[in-house]
N, C-alpha and C positions, 0 to 999 in steps of 0.2 A: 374276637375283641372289637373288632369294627361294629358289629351290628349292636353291642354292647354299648359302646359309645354313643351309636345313634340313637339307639333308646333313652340312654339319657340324655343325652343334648334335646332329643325331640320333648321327653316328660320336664325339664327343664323349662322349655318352651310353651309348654301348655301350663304348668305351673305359672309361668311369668305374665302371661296373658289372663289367664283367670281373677290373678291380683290386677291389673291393669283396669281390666271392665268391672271388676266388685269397684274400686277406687272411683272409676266412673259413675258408676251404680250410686254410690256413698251420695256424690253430690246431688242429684237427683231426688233422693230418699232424705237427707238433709233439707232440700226446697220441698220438699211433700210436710216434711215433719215442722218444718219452719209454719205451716198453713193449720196444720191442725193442731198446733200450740196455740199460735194465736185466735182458731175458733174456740180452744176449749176455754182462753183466756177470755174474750167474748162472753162467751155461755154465763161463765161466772158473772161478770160483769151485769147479764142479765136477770141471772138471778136477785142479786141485791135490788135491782131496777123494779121488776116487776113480783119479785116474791121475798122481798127481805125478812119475812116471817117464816117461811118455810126451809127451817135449819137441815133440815135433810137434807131438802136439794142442796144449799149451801154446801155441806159437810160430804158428799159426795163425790167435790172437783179435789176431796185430801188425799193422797194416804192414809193406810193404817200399820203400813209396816214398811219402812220405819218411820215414828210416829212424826207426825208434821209439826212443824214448829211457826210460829205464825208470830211477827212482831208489831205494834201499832205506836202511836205516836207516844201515847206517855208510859213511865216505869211502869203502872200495874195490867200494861197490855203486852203482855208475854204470854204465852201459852204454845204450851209441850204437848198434843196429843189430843184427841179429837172432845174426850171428854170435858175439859177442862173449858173448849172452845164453845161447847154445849149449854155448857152452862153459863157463859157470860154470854152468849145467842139469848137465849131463855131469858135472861135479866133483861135485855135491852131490845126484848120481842114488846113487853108492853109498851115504850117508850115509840117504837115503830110503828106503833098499830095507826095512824091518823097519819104517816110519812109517807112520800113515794118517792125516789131517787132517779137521778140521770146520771150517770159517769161516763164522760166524754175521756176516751183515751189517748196519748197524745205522743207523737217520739217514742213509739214502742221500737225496745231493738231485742232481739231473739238472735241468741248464739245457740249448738248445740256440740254437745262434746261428738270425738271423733268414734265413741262408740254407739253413738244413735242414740241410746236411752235415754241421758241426761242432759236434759236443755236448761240454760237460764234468761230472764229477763229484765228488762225495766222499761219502766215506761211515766211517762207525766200525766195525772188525772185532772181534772176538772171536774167537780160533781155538784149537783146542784140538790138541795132538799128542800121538797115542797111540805108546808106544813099545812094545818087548816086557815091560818092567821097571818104567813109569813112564808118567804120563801125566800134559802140563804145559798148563795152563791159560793161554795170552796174555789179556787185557784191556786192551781201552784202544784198539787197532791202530788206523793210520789210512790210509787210497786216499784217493789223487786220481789223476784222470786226464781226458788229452782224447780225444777218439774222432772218428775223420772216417768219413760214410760210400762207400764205393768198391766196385762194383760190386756196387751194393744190400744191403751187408753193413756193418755198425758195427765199424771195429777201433782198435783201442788205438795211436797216435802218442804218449804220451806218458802212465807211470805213475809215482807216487810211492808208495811202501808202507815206511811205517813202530812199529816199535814204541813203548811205552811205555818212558820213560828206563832204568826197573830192568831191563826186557828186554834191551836195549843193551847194560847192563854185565855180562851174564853171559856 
């Protein structure tokens, strides 16, 4: 009965330890995971920057299961699912073709839940668009979004991006 005991007091033991250092482990892998959300945040950022034509790249930092949902400043900028996202890209690829963007991000804060996968964000943009004739200054902008991780990659299920009221009204 004693060595009975001992056995479990000792598997008790390593059991308790094991959670102790994975727990330890957590916050570690939580500040790892905190760096490559906001590169992949980045990257995107980048894309609009230097490739806002190129809706693949773009549509590549989403989800496809399950399908991303993406919000922007006014009622008919909603979109459920990548297709949908395709196609207003597409409409507003001519309009970009003469454009090249800066977005400066600003007060990013990055939480992540306590199961690793699912992180969310916000942050304040500032972006600038240079046109051939004109170059217009946004301030104020604002991201939120949540990110799951899925096949060791951070992608975007769900974006908000919005401007500053006066923005809106122009």
């Amino acid at each position: 009965m004693k060595t009975f005991n001992l056995l479990v007091s000792g598997g008790l033991i390593l059991i308790v330890s094991a959670l102790l250092m994975t727990s330890c482990q957590r916050e570690v892998d939580i500040e790892s995971a905190k760096k490559e959300i906001a590169e992949t945040l980045d990257k995107y950022n980048s894309v609009f920057e230097h490739s806002p034509r190129d809706i693949e790249a773009l549509l590549q930092f989403l989800t496809d299961d399950p399908q991303p949902v993406i919000i922007g400043s006014t009622e008919a900028e909603r979109f459920i699912g990548k297709a949908p996202l395709r196609e207003a890209f597409e409409k507003a690829k001519d309009e970009a073709k003469e454009m090249s963007f800066k977005i400066i991000s600003k007060d990013r804060i990055i939480n992540i839940a306590e199961t690793g996968n699912v992180a969310w964000y916000s942050e304040m943009q500032d972006i600038v668009i240079y046109m051939p004739h004109d170059t217009l200054n946004i301030q104020g902008g604002r991201a939120t979004g949540v990110l799951v991780k899925q096949d060791g990659k951070w992608l975007i299920v769900q974006g908000h991006y919005s401007f500053p009221e006066k923005m809106e009204q122009l």
